[in-house]
MOPAC internal coordinates of N, CA, C and O (Angstrom, degrees):
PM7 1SCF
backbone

  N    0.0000 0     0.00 0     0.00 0    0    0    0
  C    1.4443 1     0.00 0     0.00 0    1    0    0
  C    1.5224 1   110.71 1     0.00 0    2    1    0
  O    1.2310 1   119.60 1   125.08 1    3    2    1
  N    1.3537 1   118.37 1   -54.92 1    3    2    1
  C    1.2849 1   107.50 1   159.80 1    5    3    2
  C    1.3541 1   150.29 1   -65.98 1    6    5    3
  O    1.2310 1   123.30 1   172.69 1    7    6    5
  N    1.3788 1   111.28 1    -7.31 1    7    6    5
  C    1.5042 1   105.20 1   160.20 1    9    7    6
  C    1.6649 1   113.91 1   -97.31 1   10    9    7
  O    1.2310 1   123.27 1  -163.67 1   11   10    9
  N    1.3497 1   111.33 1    16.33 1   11   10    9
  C    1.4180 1   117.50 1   178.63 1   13   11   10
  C    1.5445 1   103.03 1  -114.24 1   14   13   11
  O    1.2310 1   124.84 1  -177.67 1   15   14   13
  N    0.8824 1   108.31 1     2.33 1   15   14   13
  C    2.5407 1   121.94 1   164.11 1   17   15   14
  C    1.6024 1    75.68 1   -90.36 1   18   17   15
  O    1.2310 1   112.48 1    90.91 1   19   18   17
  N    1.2420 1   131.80 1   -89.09 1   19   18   17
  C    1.2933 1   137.97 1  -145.44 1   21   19   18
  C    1.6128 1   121.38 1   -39.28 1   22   21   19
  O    1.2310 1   129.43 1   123.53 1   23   22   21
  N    1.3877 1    99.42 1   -56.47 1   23   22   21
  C    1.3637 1   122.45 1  -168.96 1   25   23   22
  C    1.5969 1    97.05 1   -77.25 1   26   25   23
  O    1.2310 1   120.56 1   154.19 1   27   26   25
  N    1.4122 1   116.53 1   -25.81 1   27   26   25
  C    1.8087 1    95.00 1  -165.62 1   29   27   26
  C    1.7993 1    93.42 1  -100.58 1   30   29   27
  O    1.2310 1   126.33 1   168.34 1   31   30   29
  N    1.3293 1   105.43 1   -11.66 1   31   30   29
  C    1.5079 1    90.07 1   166.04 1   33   31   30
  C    1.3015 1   117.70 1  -101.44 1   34   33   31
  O    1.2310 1   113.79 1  -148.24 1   35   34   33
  N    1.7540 1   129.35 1    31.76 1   35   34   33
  C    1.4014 1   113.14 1  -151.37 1   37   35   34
  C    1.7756 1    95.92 1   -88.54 1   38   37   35
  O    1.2310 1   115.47 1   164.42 1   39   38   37
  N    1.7053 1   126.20 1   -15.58 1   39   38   37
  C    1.2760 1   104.44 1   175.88 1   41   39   38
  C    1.1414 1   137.96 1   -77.99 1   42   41   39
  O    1.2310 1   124.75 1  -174.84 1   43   42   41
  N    1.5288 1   108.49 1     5.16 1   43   42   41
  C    1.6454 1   121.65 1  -172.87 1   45   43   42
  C    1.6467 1    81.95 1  -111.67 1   46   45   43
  O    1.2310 1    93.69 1   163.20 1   47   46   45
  N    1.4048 1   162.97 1   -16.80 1   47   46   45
  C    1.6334 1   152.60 1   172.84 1   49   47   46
  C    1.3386 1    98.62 1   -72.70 1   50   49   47
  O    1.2310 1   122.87 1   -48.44 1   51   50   49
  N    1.6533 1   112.10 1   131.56 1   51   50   49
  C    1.3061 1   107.49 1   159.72 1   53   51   50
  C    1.3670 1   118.24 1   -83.83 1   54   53   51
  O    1.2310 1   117.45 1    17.30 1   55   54   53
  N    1.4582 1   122.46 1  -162.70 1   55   54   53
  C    1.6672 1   132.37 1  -159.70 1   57   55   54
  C    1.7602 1    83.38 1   -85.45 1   58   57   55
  O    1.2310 1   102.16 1   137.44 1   59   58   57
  N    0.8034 1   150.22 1   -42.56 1   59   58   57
  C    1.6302 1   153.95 1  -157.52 1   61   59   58
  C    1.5282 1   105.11 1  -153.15 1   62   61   59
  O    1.2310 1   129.40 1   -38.57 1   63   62   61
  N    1.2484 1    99.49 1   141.43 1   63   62   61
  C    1.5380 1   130.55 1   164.54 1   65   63   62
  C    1.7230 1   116.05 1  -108.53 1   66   65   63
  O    1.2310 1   122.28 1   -61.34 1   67   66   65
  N    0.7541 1   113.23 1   118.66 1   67   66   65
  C    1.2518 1   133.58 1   172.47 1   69   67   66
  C    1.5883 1   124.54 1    34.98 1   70   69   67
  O    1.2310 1   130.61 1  -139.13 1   71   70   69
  N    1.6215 1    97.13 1    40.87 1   71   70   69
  C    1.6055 1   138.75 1  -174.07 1   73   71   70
  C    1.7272 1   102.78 1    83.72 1   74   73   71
  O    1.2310 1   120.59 1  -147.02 1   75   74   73
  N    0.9788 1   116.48 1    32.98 1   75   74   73
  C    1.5714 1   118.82 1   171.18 1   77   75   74
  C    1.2587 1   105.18 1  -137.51 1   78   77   75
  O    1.2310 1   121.41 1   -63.72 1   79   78   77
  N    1.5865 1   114.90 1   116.28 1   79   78   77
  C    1.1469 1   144.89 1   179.93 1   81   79   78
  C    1.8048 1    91.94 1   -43.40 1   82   81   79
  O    1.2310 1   125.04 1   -19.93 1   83   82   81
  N    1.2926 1   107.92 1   160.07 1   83   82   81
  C    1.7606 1   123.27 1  -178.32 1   85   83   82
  C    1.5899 1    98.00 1   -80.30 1   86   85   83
  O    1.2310 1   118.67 1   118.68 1   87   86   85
  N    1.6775 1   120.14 1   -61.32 1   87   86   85
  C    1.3743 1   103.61 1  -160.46 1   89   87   86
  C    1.5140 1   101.36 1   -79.27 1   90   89   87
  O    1.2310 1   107.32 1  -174.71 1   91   90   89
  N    1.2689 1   141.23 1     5.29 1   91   90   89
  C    1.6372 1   127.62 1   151.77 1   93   91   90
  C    1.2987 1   105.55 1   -62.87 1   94   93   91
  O    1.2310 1   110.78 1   122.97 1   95   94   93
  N    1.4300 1   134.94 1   -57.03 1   95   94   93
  C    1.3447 1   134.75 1  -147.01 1   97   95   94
  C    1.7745 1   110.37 1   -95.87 1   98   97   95
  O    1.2310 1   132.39 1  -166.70 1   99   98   97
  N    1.9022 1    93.67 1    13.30 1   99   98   97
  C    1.3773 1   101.94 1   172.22 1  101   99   98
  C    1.5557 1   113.58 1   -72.28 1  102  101   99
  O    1.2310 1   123.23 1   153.96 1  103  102  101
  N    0.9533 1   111.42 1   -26.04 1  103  102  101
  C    1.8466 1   133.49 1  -159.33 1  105  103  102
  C    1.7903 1    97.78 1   -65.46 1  106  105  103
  O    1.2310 1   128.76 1   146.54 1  107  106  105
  N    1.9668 1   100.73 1   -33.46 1  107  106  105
  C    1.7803 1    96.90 1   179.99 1  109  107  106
  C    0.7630 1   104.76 1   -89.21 1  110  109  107
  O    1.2310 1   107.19 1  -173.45 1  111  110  109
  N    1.5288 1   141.47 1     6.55 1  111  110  109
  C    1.6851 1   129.61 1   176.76 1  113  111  110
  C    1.8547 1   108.31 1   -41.88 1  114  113  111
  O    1.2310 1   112.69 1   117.79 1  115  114  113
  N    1.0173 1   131.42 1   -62.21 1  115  114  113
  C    1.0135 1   164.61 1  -118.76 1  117  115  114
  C    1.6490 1   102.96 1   -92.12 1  118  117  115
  O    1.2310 1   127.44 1   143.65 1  119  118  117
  N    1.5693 1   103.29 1   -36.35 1  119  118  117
  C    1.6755 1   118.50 1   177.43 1  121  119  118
  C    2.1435 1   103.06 1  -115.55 1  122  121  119
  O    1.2310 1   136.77 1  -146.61 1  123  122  121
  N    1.6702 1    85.14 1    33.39 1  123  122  121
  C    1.6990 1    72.13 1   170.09 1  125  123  122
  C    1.8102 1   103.15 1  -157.12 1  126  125  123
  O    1.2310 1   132.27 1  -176.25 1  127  126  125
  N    1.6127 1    93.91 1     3.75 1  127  126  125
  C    1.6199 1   103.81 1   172.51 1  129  127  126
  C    1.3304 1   112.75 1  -120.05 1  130  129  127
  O    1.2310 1   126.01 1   -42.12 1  131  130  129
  N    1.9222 1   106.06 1   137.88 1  131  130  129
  C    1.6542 1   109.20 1   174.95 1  133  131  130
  C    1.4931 1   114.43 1   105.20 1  134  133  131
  O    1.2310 1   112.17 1   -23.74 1  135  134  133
  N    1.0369 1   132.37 1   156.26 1  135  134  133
  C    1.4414 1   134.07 1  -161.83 1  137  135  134
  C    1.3101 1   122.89 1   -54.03 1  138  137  135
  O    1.2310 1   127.50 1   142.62 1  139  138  137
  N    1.5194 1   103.17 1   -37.38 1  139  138  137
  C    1.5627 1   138.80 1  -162.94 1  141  139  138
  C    1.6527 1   121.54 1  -145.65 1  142  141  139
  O    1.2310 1   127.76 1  -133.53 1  143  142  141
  N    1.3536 1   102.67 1    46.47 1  143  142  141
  C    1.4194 1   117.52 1   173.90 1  145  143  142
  C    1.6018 1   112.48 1   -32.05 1  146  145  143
  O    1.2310 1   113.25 1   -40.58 1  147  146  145
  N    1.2269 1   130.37 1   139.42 1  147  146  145
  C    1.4686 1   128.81 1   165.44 1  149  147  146
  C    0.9560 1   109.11 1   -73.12 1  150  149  147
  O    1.2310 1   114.04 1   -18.13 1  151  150  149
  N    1.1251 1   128.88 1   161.87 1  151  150  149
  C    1.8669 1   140.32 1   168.07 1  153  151  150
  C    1.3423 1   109.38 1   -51.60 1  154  153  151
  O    1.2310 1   114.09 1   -37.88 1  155  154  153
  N    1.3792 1   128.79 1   142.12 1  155  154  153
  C    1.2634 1   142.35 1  -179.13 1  157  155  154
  C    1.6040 1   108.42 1   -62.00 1  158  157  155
  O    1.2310 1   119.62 1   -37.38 1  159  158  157
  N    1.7900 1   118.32 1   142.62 1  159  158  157
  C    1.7408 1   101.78 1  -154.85 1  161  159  158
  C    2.0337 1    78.34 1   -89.34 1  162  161  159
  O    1.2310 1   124.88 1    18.88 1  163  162  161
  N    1.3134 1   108.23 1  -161.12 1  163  162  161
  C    1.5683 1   129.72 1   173.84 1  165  163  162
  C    1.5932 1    89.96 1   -69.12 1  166  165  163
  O    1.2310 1   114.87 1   144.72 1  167  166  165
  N    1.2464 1   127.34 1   -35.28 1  167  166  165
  C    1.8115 1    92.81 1  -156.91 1  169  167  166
  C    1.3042 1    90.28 1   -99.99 1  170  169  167
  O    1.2310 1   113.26 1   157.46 1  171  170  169
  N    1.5469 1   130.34 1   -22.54 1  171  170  169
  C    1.8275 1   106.85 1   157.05 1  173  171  170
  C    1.1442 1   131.84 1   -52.24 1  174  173  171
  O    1.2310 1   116.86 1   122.81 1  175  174  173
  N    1.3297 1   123.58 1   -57.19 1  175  174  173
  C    1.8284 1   118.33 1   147.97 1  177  175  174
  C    1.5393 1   103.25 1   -13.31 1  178  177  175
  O    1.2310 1   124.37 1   104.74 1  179  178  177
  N    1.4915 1   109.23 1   -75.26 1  179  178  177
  C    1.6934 1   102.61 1  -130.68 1  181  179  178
  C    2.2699 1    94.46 1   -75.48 1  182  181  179
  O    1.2310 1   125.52 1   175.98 1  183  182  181
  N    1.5226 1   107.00 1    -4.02 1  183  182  181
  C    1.1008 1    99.45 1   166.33 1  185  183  182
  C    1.7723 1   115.45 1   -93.01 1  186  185  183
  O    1.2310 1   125.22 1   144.15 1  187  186  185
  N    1.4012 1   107.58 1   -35.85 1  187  186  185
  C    1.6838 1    95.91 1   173.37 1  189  187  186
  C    1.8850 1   120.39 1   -65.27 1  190  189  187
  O    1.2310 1   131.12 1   168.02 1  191  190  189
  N    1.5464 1    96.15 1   -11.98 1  191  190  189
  C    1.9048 1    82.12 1   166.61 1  193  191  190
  C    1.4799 1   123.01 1   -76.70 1  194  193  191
  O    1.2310 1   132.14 1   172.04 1  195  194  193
  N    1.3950 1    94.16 1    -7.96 1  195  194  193
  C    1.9963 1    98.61 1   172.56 1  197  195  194
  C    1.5248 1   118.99 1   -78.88 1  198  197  195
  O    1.2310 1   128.93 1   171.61 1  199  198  197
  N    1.4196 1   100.40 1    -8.39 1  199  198  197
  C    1.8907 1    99.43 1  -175.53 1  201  199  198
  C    1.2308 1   104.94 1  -105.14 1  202  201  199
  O    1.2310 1   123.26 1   -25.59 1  203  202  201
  N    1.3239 1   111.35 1   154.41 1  203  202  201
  C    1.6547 1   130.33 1   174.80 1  205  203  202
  C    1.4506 1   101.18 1   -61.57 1  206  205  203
  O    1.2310 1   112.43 1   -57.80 1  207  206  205
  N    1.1760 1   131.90 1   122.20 1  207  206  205
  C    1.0496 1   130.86 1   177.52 1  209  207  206
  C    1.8013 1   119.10 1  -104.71 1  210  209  207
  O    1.2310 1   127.07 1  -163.66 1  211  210  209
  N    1.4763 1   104.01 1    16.34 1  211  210  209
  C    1.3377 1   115.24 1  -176.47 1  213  211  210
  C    1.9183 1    87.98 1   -90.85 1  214  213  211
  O    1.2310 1   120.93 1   129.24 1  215  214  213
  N    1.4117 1   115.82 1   -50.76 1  215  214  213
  C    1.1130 1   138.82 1   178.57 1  217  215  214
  C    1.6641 1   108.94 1   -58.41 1  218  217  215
  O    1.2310 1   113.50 1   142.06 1  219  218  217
  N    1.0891 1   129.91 1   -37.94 1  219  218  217
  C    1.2362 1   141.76 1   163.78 1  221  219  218
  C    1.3979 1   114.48 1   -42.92 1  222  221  219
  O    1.2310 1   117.41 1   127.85 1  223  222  221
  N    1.8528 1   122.53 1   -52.15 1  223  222  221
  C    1.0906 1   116.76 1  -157.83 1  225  223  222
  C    1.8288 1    90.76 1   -94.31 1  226  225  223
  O    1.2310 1   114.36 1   124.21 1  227  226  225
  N    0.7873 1   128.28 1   -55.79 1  227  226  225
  C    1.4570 1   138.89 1   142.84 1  229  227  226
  C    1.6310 1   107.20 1    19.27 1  230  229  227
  O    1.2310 1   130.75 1   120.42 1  231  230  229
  N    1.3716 1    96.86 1   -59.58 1  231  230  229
  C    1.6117 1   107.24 1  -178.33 1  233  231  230
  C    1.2864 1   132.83 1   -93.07 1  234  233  231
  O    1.2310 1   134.52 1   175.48 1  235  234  233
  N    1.5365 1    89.52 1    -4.52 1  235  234  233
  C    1.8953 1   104.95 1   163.78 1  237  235  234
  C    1.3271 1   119.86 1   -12.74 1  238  237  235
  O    1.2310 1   125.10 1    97.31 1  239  238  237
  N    1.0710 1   107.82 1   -82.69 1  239  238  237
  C    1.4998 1   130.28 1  -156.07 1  241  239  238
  C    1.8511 1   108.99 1   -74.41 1  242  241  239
  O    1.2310 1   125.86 1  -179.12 1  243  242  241
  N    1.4266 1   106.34 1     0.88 1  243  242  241
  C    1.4408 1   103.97 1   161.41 1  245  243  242
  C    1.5068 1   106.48 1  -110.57 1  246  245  243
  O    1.2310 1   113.31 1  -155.21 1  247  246  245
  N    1.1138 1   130.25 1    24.79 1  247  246  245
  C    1.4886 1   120.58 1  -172.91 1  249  247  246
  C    1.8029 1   112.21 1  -105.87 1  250  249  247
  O    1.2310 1   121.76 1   176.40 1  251  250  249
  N    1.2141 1   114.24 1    -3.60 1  251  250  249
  C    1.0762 1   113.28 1   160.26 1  253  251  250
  C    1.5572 1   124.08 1   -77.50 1  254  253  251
  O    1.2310 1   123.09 1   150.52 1  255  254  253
  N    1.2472 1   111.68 1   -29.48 1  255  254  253
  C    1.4625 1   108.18 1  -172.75 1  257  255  254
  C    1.5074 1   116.29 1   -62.61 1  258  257  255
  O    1.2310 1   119.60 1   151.24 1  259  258  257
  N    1.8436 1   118.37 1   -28.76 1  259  258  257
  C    1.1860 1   126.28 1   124.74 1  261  259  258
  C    0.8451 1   166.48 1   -18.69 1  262  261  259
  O    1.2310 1   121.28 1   160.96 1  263  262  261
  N    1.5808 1   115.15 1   -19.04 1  263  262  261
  C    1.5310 1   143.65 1   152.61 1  265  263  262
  C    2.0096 1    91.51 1    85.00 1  266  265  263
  O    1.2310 1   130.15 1  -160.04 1  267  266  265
  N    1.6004 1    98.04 1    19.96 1  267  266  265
  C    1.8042 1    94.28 1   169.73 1  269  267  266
  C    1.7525 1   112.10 1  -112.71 1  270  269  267
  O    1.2310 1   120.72 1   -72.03 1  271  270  269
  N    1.2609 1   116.24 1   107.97 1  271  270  269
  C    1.3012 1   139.56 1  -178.43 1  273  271  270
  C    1.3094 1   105.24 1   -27.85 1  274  273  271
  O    1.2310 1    99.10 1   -82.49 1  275  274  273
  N    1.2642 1   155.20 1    97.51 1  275  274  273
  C    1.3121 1   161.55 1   158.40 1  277  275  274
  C    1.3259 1   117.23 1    13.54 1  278  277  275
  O    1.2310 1   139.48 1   103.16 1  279  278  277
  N    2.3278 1    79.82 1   -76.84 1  279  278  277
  C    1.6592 1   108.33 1  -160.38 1  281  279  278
  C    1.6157 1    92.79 1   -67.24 1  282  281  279
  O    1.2310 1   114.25 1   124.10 1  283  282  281
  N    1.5160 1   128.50 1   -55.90 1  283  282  281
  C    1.3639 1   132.59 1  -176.22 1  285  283  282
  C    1.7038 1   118.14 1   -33.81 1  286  285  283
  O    1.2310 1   124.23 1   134.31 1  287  286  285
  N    1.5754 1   109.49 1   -45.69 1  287  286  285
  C    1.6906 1   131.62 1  -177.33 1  289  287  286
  C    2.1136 1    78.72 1   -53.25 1  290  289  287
  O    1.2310 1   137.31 1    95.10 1  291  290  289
  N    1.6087 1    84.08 1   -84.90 1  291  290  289
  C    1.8034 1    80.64 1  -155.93 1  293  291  290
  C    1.1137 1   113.68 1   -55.55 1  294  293  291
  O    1.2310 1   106.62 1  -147.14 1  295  294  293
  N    1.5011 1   142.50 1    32.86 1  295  294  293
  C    1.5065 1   134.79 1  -178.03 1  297  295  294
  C    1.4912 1    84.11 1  -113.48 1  298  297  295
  O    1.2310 1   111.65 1   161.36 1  299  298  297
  N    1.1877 1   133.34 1   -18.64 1  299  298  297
  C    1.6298 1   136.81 1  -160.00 1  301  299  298
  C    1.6462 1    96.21 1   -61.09 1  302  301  299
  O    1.2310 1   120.30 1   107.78 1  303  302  301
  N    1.2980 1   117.03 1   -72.22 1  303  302  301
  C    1.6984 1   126.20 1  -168.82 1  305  303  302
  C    1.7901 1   106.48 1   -50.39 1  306  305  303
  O    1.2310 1   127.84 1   162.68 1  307  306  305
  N    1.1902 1   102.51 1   -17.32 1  307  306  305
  C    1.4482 1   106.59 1  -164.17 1  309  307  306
  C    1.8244 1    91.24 1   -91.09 1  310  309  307
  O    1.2310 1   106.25 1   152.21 1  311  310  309
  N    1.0494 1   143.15 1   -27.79 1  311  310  309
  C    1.3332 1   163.89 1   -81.87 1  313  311  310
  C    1.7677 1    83.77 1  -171.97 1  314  313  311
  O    1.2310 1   120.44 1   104.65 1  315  314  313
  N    1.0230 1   116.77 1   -75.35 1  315  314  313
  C    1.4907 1   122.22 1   174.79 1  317  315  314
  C    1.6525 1   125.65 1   -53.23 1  318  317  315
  O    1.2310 1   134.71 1   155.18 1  319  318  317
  N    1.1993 1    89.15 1   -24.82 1  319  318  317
  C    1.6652 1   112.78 1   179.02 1  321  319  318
  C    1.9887 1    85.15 1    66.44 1  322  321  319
  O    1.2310 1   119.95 1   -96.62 1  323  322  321
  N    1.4822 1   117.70 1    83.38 1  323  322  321
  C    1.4953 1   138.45 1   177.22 1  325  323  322
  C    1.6308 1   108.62 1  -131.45 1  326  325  323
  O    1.2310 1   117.81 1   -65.89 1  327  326  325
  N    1.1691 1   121.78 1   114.11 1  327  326  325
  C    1.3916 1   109.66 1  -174.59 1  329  327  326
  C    1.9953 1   106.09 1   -72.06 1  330  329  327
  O    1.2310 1   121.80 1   -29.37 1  331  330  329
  N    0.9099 1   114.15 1   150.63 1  331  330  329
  C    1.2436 1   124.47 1   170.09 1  333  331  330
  C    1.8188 1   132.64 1  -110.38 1  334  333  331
  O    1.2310 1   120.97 1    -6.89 1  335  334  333
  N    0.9804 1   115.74 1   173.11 1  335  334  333
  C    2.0077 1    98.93 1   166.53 1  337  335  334
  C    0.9534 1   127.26 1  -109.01 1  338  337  335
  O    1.2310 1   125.36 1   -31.05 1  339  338  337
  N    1.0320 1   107.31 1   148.95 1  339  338  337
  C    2.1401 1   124.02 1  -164.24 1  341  339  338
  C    1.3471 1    99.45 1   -41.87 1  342  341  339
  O    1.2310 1   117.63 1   -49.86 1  343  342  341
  N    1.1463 1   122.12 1   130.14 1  343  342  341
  C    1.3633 1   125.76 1   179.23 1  345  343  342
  C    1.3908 1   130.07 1   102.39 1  346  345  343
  O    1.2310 1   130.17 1   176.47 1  347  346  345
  N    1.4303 1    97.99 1    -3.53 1  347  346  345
  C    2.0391 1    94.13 1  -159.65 1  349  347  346
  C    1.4759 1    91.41 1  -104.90 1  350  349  347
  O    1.2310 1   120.10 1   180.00 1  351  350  349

């Protein structure tokens, strides 16, 4: 199911998100889709400390069209133990 969100939206995804390449930040699909996402594993962490996370919150509000849960995305850094910015 999830590489069939990915793949049928891959012409509207650019090459990188928010300086993190797409197929790294494929690995968090998994802790940001579905009612009850699992916790993000170690190598999703150790790829969401490479993205701008000012840019991250920024992009909120397009992450549903993605079939990736918003509130779940921004619980990730918190989850990672990643500091974030006031407000996001």
């Amino acid at each position: 199911m999830t590489v069939q969100i990915v793949t049928s939206n891959a012409a509207e995804i650019p090459e990188t998100i928010c300086k993190v390449p797409i197929n790294e930040l494929v690995i968090c699909l998994p802790a940001v889709m579905g009612k009850k996402p699992p916790k993000p594993t170690p190598d999703c962490c150790t790829v969401l400390r490479k993205a701008d996370t000012q840019c991250m919150c920024n992009q909120k509000s397009e992450l549903g069209k993605f079939g990736i849960s918003p509130a779940a995305a921004m619980n990730l850094p918190k989850q990672c133990e990643i500091d974030v910015p006031r407000g996001c």
